[in-house]
C-alpha positions as CSV (number, residue, x, y, z in Angstrom):
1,X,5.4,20.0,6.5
2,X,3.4,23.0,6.9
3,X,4.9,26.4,7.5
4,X,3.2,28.6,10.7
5,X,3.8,32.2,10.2
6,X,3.8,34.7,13.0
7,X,3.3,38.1,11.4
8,X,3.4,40.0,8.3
9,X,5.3,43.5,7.5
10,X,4.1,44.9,4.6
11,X,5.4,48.2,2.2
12,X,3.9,49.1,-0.9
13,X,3.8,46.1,-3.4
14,X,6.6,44.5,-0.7
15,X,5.3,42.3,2.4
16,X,8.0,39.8,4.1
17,X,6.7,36.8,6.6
18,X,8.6,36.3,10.4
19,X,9.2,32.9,10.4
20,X,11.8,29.7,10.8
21,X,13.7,27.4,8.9
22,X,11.8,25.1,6.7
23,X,13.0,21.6,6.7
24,X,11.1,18.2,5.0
25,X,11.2,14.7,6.2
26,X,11.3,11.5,4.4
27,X,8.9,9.4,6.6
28,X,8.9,5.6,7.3
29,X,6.9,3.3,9.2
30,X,7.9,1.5,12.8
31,X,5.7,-1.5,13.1
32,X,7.3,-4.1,15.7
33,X,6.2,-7.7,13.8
34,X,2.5,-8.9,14.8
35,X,1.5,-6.1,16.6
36,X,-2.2,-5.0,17.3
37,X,-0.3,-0.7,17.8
38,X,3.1,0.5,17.8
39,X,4.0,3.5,20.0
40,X,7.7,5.5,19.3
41,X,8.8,7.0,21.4
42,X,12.7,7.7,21.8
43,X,15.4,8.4,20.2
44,X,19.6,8.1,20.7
45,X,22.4,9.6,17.8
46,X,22.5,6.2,16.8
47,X,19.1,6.0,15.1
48,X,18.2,3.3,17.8
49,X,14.7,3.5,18.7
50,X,12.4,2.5,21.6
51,X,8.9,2.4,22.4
52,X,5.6,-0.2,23.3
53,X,3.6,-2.4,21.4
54,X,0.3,-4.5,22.2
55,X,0.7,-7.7,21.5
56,X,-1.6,-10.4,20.3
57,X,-1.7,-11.2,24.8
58,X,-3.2,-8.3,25.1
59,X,-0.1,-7.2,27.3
60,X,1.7,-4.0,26.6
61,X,5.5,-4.4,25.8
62,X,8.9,-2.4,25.9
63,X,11.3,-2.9,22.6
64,X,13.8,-1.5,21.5
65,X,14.6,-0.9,17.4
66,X,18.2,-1.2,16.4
67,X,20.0,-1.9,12.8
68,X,16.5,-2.9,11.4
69,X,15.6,-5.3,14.1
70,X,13.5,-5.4,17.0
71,X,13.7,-6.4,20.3
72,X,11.2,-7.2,23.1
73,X,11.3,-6.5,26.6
74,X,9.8,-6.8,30.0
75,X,10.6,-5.5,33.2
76,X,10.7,-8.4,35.5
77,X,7.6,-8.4,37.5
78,X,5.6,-6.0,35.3
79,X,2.1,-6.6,35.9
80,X,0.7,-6.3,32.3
81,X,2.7,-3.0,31.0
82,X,6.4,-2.3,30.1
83,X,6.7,1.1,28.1
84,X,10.1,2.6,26.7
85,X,9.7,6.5,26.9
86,X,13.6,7.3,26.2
87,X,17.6,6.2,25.5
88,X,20.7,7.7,25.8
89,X,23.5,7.8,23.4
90,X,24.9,4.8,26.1
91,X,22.2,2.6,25.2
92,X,20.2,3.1,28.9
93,X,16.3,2.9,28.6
94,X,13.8,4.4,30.4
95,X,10.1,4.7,31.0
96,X,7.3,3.1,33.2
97,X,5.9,-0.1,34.2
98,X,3.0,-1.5,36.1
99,X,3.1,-3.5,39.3
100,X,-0.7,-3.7,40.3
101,X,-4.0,-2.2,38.8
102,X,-3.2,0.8,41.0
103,X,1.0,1.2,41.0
104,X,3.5,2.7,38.6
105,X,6.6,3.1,38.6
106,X,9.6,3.9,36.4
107,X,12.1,1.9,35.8
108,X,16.2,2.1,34.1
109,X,17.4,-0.1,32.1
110,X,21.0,-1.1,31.6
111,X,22.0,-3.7,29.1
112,X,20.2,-6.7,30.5
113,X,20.0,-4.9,34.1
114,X,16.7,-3.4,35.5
115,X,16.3,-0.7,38.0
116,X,12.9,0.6,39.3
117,X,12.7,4.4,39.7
118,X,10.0,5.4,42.6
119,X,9.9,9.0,44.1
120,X,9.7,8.4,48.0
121,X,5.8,8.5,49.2
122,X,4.6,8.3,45.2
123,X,2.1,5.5,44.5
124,X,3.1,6.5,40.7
125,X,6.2,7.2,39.0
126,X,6.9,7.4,35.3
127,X,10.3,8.4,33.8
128,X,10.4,10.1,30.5
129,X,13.2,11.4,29.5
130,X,17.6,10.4,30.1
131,X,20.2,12.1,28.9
132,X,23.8,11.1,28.4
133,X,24.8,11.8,31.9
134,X,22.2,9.4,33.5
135,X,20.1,12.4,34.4
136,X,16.6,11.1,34.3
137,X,13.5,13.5,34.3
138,X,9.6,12.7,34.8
139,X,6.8,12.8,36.9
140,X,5.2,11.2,40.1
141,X,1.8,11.7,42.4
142,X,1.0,10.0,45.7
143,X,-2.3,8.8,43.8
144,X,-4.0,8.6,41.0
145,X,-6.3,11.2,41.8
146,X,-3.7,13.5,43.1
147,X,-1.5,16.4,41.3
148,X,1.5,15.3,38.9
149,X,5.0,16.7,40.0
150,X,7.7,16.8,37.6
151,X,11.3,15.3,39.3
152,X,14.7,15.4,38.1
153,X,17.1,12.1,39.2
154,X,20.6,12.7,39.3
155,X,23.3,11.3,41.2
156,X,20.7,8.9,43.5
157,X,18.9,12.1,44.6
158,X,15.0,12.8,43.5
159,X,14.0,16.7,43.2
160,X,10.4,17.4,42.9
161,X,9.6,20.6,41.4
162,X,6.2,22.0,39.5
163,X,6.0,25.1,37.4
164,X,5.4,28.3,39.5
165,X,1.6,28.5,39.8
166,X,1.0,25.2,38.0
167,X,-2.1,22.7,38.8
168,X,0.1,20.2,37.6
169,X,3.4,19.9,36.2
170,X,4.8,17.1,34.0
171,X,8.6,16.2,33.1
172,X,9.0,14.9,29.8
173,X,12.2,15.7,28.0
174,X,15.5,16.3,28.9
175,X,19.1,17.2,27.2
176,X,22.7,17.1,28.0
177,X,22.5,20.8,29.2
178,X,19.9,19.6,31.9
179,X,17.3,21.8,30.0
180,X,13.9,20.2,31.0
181,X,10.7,20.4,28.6
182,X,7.5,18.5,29.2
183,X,3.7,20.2,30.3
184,X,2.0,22.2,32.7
185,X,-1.8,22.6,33.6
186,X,-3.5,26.1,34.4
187,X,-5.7,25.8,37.3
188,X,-7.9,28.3,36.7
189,X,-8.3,27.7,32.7
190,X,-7.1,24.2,33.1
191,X,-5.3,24.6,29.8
192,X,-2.2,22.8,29.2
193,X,1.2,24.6,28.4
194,X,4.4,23.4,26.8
195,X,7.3,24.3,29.3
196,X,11.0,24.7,29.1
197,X,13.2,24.1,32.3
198,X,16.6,26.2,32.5
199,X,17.7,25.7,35.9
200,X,14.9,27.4,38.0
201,X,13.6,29.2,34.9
202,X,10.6,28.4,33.4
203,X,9.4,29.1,29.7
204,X,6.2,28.9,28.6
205,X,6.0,27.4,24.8
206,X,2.1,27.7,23.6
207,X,1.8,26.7,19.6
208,X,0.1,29.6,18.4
209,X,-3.9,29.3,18.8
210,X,-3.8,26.0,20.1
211,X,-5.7,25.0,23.4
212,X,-3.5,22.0,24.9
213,X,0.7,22.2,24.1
214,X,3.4,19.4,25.4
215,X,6.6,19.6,24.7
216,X,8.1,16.3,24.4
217,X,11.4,16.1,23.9
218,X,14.5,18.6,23.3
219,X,17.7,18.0,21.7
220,X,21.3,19.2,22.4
221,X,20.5,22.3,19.8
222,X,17.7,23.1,21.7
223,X,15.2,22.1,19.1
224,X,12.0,21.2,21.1
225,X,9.2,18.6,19.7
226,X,5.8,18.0,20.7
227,X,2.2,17.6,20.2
228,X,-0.9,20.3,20.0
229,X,-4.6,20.2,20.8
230,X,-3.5,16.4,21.1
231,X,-3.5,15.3,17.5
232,X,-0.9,17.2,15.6
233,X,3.2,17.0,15.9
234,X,5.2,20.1,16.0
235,X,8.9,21.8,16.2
236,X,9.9,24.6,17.8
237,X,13.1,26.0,17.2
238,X,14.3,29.9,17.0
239,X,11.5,30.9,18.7
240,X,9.2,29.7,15.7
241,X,6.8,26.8,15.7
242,X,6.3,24.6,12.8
243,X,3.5,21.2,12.5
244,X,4.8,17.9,11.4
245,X,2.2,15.4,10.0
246,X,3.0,11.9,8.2
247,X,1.0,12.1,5.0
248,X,-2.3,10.5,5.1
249,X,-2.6,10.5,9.0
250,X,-5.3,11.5,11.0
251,X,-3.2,12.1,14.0
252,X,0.5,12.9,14.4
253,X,2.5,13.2,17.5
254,X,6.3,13.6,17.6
255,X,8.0,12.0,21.6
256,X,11.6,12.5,20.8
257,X,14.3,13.7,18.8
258,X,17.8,13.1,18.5
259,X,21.1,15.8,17.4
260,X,20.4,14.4,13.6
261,X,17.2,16.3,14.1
262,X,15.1,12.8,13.6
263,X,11.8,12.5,15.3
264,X,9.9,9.5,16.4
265,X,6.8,9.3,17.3
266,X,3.0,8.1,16.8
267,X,0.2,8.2,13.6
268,X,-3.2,7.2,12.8
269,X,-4.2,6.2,10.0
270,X,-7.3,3.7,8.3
271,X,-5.0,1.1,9.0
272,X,-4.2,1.1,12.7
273,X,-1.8,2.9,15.0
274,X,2.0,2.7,14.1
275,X,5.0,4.3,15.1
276,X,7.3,6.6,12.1
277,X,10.4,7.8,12.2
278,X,11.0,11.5,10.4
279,X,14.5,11.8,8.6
280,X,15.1,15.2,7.6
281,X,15.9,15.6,3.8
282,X,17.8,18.9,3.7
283,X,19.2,21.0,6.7
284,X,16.8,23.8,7.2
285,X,16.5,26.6,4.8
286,X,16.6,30.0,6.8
287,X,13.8,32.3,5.5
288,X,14.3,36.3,5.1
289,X,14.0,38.4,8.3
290,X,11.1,41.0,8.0
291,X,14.2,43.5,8.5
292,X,15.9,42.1,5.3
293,X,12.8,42.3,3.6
294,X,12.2,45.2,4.4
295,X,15.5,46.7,2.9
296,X,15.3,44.9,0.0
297,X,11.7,46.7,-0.5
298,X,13.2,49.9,0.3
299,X,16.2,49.4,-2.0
300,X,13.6,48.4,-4.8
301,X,11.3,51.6,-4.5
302,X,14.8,54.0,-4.3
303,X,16.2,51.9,-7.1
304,X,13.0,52.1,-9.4
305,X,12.6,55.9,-8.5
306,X,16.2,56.5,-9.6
307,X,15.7,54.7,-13.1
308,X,12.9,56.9,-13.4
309,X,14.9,60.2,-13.3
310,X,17.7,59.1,-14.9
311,X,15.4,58.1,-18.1
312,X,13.6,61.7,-17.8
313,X,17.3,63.3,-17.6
314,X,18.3,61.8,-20.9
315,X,15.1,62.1,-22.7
């Protein structure tokens, strides 16, 4: 894991980085059995994992990963697409699934129970993210040519909302807290910008130098994943980004994260597309502030110079 530093404070022989917590990953592989790609893409505190798969039909399929086995699933009726996005610590799915060449919606599911999700007048809908209250966040358009708006679903209601001044505003994550996180277009850059929702505040999260951020998913500690330039993973926690890449992958993108701080998501490697899960090793290790840094240095130069005059006072 790769460490992105913000700044630098330097004094004399003394210089101190502003950074996060450093945390590694033991990595391993998500491949549902005899399929052509495997996409993770959620995550609940039990380690249970969902996601879609293209199968040897050529048809795109929900399943869900759970004490090392996996299970497929279809939405009743899907046209040729069933794709888990999310699950709650109850065990409720959601994401998005076709119904023509030219309709989306979302969809909930519940045990063995479906339910479609479709924001009134929408000709697409796809939820992306639940949390443990049911509250279920995402986007929606009247067409496909027409501008995304991110909506919250809670308690049978829909609320559309977009990012003030957005071109386009997309829900992707959501929490216990009802924090939202997901993306946000620029219309007159048409850059795309990581958000963060906090009631009717909006936060702007842009991975340093990067030209396209999403945020993906957030936790219950507020630790926010995503994807950059779209083909690098990262965390941002503290107010400090970090990149996460599996080791020989091309491309890494991380789509949820759960209070055990592990991340699924996507790579690409020579062998195909397949879906990881990240296990933290070690709980982060906090790095020095520039300010304690900084007083050490000091502490150092005062210390030295008062050796110095204490061996010319006894010479």
């Amino acid at each position: 894991m790769k460490q992105i530093v913000y700044g630098w404070l330097a004094l004399g022989l003394f210089a101190g980085a502003v950074g996060q917590g450093r945390t590694d990953y033991a990595f391993s592989t998500i491949d549902y059995p005899g399929a052509l790609l495997t996409f993770a893409e959620g995550i609940n505190a039990s380690g249970q994992v969902v996601g879609v798969y293209l199968g040897q039909d050529s048809r795109d399929h929900g399943f869900l990963f759970s004490g090392g086995t996996y299970r497929s699933f279809d939405v009743p009726g899907a046209f040729g697409l069933t794709d888990a996005k999310a699950i709650n610590n109850a065990g409720q799915i959601v994401g998005r699934y076709d119904v023509s060449f030219t309709a989306i919606n979302g969809f909930l599911r519940n045990g063995d129970a479906y339910t479609t999700l479709a924001v009134p007048g929408a000709m697409y809908t796809e939820a992306h993210g639940i949390n443990d209250a049911a509250q279920i966040c995402g986007f929606a358009a009247t067409n496909f040519s027409s501008p995304n708006h991110g909506f919250l679903f809670s308690n049978g209601i829909y609320t559309s909302f977009d990012v003030p001044n957005s071109a386009a505003t997309r829900a992707l994550g959501i929490n216990n807290a009802g924090q939202i996180v997901g993306e946000y277009f620029d219309p007159v850059t048409t850059k795309g910008h990581g958000f963060l929702r906090n009631g009717d505040n909006y936060v702007t999260l842009d991975f340093p130098g990067s030209a396209l951020t999403a945020a993906t998913a957030i936790n219950n500690s507020d630790r926010v994943v995503g994807v950059m330039d779209a083909n690098k993973a990262f965390v941002f926690e503290g107010g400090g980004f970090s990149t996460l890449d599996v080791p020989g992958a091309s491309y890494t993108d991380a789509d949820g994260i759960n209070d055990s701080n592990q991340i699924v998501g996507t790579y690409i490697d020579g062998s195909g597309t397949h879906g990881y899960l990240a296990t933290p090793l070690t709980a982060p290790v906090p790095e020095p502030s520039s300010g304690m840094l900084l007083a050490l240095g000091v502490a150092c130069l005062l210390g030295c110079t008062w050796r110095r005059r204490r061996a010319s006072a006894t010479a």
